[in-house]
ZAMARGU-4260 file (C-alpha; in steps of 0.2 Angstrom, whole numbers, plus 5000, padded with zeros to 4 digits):
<rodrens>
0) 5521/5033/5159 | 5503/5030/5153 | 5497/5046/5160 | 5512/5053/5151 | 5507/5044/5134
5) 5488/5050/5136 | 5495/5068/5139 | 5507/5065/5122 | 5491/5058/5114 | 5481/5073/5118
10) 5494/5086/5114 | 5497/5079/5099 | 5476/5079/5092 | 5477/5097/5100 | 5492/5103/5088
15) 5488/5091/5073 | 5474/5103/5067 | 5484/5117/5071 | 5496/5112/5060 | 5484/5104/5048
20) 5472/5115/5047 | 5483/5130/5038 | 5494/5117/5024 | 5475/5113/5018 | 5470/5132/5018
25) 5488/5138/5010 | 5484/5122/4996 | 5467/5128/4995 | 5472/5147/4994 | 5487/5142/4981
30) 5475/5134/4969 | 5464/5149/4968 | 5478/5160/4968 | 5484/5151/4954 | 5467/5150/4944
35) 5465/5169/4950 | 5482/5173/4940 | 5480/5162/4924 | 5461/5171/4923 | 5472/5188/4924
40) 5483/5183/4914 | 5473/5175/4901 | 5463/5190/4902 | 5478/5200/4900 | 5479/5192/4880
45) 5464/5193/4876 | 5466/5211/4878 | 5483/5210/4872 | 5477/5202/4855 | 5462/5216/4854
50) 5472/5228/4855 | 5485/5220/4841 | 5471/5216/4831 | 5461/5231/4830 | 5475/5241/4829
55) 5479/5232/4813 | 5462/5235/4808 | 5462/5256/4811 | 5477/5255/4798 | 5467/5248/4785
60) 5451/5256/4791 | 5460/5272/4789 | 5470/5269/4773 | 5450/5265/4767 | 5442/5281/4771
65) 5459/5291/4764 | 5454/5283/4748 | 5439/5285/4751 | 5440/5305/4752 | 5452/5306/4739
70) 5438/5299/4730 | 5449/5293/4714 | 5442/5274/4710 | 5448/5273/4693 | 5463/5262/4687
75) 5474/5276/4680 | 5492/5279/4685 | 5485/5291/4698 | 5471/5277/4704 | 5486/5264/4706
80) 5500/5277/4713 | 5484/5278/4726 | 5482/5260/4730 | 5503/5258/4730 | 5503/5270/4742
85) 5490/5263/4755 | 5498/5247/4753 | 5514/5253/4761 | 5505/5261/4775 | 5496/5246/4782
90) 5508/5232/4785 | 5496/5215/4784 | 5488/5222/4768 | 5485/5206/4756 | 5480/5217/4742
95) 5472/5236/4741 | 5459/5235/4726 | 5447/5246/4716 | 5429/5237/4716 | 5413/5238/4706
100) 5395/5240/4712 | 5396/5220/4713 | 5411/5219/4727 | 5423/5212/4713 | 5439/5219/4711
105) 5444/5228/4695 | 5462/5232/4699 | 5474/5232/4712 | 5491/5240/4720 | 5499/5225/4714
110) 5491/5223/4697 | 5483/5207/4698 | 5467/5205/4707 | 5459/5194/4717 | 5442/5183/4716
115) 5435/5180/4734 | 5420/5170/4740 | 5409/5175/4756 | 5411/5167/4771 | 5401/5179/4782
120) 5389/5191/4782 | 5395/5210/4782 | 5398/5220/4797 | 5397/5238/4801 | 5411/5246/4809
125) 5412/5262/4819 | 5421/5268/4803 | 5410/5279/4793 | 5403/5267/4778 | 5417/5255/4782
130) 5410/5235/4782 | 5421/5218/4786 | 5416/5202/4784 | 5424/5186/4780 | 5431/5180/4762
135) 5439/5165/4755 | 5453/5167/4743 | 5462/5151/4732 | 5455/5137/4727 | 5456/5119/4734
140) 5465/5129/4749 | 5456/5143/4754 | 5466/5154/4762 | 5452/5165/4774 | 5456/5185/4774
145) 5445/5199/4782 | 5439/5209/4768 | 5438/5229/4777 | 5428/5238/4761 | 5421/5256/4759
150) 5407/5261/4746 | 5405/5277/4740 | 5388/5284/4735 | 5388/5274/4717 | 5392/5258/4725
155) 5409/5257/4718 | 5422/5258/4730 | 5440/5251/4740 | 5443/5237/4749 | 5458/5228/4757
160) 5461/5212/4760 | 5471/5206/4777 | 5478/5188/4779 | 5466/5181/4796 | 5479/5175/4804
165) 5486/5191/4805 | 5475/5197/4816 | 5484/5188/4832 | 5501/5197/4838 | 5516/5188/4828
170) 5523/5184/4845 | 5509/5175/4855 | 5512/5169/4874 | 5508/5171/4890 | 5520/5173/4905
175) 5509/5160/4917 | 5505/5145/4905 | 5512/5141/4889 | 5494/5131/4886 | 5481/5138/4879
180) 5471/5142/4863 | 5466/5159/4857 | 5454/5162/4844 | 5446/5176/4834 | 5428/5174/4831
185) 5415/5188/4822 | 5397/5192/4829 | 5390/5180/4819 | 5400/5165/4827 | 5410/5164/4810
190) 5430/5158/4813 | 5439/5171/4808 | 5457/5166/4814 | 5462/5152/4829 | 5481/5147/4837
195) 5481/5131/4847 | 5498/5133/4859 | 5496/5116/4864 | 5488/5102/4853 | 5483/5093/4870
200) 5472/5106/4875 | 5458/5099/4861 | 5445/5110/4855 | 5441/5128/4864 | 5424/5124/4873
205) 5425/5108/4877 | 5426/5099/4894 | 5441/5103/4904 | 5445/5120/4896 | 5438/5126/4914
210) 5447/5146/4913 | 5441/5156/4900 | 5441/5174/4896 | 5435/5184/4882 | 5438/5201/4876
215) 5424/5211/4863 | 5429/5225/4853 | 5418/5240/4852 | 5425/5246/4837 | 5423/5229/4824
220) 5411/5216/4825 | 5423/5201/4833 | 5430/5195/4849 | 5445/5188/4859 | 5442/5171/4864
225) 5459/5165/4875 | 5456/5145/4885 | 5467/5137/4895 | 5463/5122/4907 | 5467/5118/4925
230) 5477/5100/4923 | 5489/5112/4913 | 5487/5122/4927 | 5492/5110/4938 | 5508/5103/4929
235) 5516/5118/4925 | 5515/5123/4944 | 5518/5105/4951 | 5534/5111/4961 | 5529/5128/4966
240) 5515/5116/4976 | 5527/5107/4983 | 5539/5120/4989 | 5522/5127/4996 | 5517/5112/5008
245) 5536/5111/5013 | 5536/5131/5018 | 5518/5127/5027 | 5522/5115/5038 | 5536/5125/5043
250) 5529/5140/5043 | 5508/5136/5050 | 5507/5147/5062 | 5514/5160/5058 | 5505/5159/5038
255) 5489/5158/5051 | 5493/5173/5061 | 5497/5184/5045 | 5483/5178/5037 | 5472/5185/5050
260) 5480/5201/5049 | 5477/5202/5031 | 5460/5198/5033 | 5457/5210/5047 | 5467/5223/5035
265) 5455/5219/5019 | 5440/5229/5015 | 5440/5240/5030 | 5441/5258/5023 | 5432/5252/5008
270) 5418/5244/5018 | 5418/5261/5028 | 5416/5272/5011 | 5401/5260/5004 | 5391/5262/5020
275) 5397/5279/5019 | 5388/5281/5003 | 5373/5271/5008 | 5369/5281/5023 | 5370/5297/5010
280) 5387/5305/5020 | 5395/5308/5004 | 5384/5328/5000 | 5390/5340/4985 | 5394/5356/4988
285) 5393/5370/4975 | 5405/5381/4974 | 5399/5397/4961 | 5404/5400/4943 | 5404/5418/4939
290) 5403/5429/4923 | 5415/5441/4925 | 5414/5450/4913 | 5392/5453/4917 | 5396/5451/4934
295) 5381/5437/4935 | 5380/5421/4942 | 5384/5408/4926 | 5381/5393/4937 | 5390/5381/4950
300) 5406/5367/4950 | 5398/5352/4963 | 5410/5345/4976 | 5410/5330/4984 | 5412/5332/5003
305) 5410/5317/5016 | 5401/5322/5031 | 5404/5310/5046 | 5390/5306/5059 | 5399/5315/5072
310) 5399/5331/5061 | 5415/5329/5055 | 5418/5335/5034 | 5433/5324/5027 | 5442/5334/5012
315) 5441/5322/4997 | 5459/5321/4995 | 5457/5307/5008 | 5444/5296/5000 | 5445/5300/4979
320) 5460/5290/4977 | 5452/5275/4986 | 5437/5278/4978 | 5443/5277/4962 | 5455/5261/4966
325) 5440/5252/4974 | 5426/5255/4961 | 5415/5264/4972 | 5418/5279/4964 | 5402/5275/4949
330) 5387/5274/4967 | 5396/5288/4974 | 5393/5299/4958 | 5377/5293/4953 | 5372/5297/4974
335) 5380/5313/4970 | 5368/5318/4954 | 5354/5312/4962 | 5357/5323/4976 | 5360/5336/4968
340) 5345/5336/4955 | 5335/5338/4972 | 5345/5351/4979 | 5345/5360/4964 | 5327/5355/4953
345) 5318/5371/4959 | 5330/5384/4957 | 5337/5379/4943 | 5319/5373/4934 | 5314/5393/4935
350) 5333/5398/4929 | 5337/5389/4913 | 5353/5399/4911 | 5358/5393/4925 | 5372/5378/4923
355) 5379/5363/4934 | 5394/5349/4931 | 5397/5335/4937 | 5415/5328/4935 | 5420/5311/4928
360) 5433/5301/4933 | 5443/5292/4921 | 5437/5274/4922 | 5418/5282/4916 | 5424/5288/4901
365) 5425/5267/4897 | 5408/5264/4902 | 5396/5267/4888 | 5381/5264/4900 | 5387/5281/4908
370) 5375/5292/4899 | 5359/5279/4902 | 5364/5284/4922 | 5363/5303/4915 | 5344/5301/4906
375) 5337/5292/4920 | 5342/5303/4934 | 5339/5322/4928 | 5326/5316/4912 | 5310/5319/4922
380) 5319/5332/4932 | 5316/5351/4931 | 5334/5352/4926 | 5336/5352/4909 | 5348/5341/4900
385) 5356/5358/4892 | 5359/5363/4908 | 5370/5350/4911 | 5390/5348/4910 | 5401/5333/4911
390) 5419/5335/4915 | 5435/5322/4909 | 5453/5327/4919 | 5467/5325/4911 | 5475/5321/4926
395) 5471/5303/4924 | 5475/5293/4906 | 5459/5288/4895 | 5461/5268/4893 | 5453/5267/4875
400) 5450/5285/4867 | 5439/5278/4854 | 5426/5272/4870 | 5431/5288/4877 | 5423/5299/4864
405) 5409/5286/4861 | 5405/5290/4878 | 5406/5309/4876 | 5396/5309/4860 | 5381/5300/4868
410) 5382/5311/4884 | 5381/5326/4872 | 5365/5318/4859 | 5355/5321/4877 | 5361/5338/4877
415) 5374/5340/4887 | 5392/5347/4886 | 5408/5340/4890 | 5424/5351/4896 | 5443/5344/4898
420) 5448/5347/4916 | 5465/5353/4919 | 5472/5356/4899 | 5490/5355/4901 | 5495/5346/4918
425) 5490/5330/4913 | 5493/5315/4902 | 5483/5319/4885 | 5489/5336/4883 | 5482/5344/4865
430) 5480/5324/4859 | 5465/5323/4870 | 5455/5342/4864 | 5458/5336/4843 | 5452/5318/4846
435) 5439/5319/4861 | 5428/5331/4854 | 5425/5343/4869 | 5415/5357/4871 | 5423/5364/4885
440) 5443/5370/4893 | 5447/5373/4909 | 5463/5381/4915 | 5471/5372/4931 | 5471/5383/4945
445) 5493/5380/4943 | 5491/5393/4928 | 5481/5404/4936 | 5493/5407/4950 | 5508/5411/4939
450) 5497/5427/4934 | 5506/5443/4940 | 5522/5429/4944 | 5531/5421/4931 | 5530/5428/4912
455) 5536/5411/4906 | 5519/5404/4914 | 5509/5419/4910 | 5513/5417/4892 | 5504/5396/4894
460) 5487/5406/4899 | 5490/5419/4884 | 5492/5403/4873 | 5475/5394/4882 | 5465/5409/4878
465) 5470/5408/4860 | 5468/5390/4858 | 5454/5391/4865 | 5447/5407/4854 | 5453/5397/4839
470) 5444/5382/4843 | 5428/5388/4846 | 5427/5382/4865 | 5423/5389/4880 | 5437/5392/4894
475) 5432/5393/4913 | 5449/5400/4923 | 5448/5388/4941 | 5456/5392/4957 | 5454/5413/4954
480) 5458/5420/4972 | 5463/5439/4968 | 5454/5453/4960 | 5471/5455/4948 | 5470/5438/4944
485) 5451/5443/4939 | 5455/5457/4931 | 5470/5451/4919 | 5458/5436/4913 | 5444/5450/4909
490) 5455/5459/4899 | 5460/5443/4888 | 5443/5440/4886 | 5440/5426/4897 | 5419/5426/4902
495) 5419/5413/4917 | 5429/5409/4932 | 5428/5403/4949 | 5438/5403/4966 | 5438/5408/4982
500) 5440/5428/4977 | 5420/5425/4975 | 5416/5412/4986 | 5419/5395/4992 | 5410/5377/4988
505) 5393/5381/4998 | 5381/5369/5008 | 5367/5366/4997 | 5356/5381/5006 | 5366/5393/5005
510) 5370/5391/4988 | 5353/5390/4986 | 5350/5410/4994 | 5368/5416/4985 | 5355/5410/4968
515) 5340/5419/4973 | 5350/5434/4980 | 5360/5433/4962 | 5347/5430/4950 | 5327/5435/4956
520) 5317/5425/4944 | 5305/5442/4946 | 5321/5450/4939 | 5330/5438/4926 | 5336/5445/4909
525) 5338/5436/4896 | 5351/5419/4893 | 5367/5421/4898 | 5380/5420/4883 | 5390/5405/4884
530) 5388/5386/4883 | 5399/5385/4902 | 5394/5372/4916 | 5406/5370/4928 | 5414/5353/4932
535) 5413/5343/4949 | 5430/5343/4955 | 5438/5331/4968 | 5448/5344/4977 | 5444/5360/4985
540) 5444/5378/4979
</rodrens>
């Protein structure tokens, strides 16, 4: 009996941790589970609110520069009918008013005007010559409004006045926690607008508001500020702990065994592709891009291929999607240019018509710092920034068009063009050619196959050429594999195509002898017409 209560004894320290051990990881692992959600999810408002707010603002910023252009500042029937009608297009408008070179109103869409004091110095906007800043408006209670005014060359002008509070979403909450505070805060650190969900919660900064997030906007001079803490945390999820330890004691080993799995699971094929593209496997290839209507070389499309120790090329339809998901998709295509401004320095330094693209997946087009990566690696290069060509799909959604064409704009100051990948297959459709400002069309390869097939189809490509012809841009035709296909699009016009009817993506040194073959330096004409660089595709062909 005592050896029995010994062997009990030992079984029993033997299982304890084993039991233990995973009811403190799984109250470990709930806690930052749970702080991991609410920083989602308070992250989540903060966008949420940006997005109500400066979508609010865009209506008077736009209402502004209508005025603006109508240029009518008197305070005639037409003046008024002017400001009536602005007032009606943008719901939190206070008051629309005519103002002198001082900034005081002279009259308004509701008769009576307004006398405000600063609160705040005035802001720029990425609205041409439109300024915020923020103004009181009463008298023993001021009432705080964001005053959004445009001057025109006499310093007389419009400006509209929106309630501050309205900046927030009338309908404020969060899913996870109905504690927190979310304010509204200029540049400057002026207030503009604050909403305190629970009283408790005390002032946003102060100890105990531990989860914070924040949210700037890119296109007015104030940010998102949401707070929440985690004692509120903690009550709101009270039960849901207790469930858990309940579930865990029942549950240890196997939570221990599928934990394991999970961890062994995590991180493996994305550890695979960042060593990947730390050894340098990931290699462009250059497929050409030919003027057919010369008959010249116009330049190449790169190609991402992943080339394995053992030899082994993997197609990038089997890595993109990861990459993409996984963020290493911004080394991989800065490893790309990189590569490819050695590859191609030479060649291309003695050929200036020469072009080359590389393309961008959507998630670059919300990284400003995009074009910084750009003058870095080609500005001391031999390539020149001319030669250059940065492609946007539209087979992915652009998150924030405004960043989007901030993006494109400073990629183009260094020189550069930028095309719309796959105009009609995709999510932005003619939305994304009138507001991101491209240089560039390229017809998806899916249009170019219905040549000589479908009329209904052939009659889209028709309509591309025009489109393109009547806005001044250059069209490339992809995925060209037959001479008919070559021939129709010469006799609409079209300059520049690619395909496997001239040649498929190329190693590096073979491109580089198809270039000297094409184009002898000894022999070069003149520039070739067009402002076409082709743009690095994810797929094949």
């Amino acid at each position: 009996m005592q050896d029995g209560g010994h062997s009990l004894r030992r079984r029993l320290l033997t299982v304890a941790p084993i039991v233990v051990a995973p009811i403190v990881a799984l109250n470990a692992l709930l806690a930052f589970n749970i702080g991991t959600t609410a920083q989602r999810e308070i992250s989540g408002v903060a966008a949420e609110i940006l997005k109500v707010a400066e979508a609010r603002l865009d209506e008077a910023a736009t209402a502004l520069i209508t005025l603006g252009l109508d240029d009518d500042r008197d305070c005639g029937a037409d003046g008024r009918a002017a400001l009536a009608a602005a007032a009606a297009r943008v719901k939190t408008a206070g008051e629309v008013a005519v103002v002198d070179r001082s900034g005081a109103a002279v009259c308004s869409a509701a008769g009576e005007t307004r006398v405000v004091s600063r609160l705040s110095a005035e802001h720029a906007t990425l609205s041409p010559d439109v300024m915020l800043s923020l103004v009181g408006v009463g008298g023993t209670e001021t009432r705080q409004m964001i005053r959004l005014q445009w001057r025109g060359p006499d310093g007389t002008g419009f400006r509209i006045l929106t309630p501050a509070a309205d900046i927030f979403p009338y309908f404020l909450k969060s899913e996870f926690t109905p504690a927190f505070i979310a304010q509204a805060v200029l540049v400057d650190g002026a207030m503009i607008a604050r909403k305190v969900m629970d009283p408790a919660l005390g002032e946003l900064g102060a100890e105990g508001l531990s989860i914070t997030a924040s949210a700037a906007s890119q296109r007015y001079p104030f940010r998102i500020e949401v707070a929440t803490s985690a004692m509120a945390l903690a009550e709101v999820n009270e039960a849901l702990f207790l469930y858990a330890n309940i579930a865990g004691v029942v549950f240890a080993a196997g939570a221990v065994a599928v934990a394991l799995i999970l961890v062994r699971r995590s991180g493996g094929p994305i550890r695979e592709l960042h060593d990947g593209i730390r050894r340098g496997e990931f290699v462009p290839y250059y497929q050409p891009v030919i003027d057919i209507l010369s008959g010249r070389l116009a330049g190449c499309e790169v190609l991402v291929r992943w080339v394995k120790p053992d030899g082994q090329v993997v197609p990038p339809g089997r890595f993109i999607a990861l990459a993409e998901a996984s963020g290493e998709i911004f080394p991989m295509t800065i490893a790309l240019m990189e590569a490819a401004r050695d590859d191609l320095a030479e060649i291309y330094g003695a050929r200036p018509h020469l072009k080359v693209g590389f393309n961008l997946f959507a998630g670059h087009f919300d990284d400003v710092g995009v074009a910084d990566d750009v003058e870095r690696i080609f500005g001391s290069s031999p390539i020149g920034m001319n030669q250059l060509m940065f492609e946007v799909t539209e087979r992915q959604p652009l998150q924030d068009i405004a960043r989007a064409r901030l993006v494109i704009a400073k990629l183009q100051a260094l020189g550069a063009r930028v095309a719309l990948d796959d105009v009609g297959t995709g999510h932005g459709g003619l939305s994304y050619l009138l507001k991101l400002g491209v240089d560039v069309m390229k017809m998806d390869k899916m249009f170019v196959d219905a040549i000589g097939t479908e009329r209904y189809s052939v009659a889209i490509v028709d309509g591309m050429v025009k489109l393109a012809e009547d806005m001044n841009l250059d069209l490339i035709a992809e995925g060209v594999e037959t001479i008919e296909q070559v021939e129709y699009l010469r006799a609409k016009g079209v300059r520049l195509a690619q395909g496997y009817v001239f040649a498929p993506p190329l190693q590096a040194a073979s491109f580089k002898s198809l270039v000297e073959a094409m184009t002898p330096v000894e022999k070069r004409s003149s520039r070739v017409e067009g402002r076409y660089v082709g743009g690095l595709r994810h797929v094949s062909g």
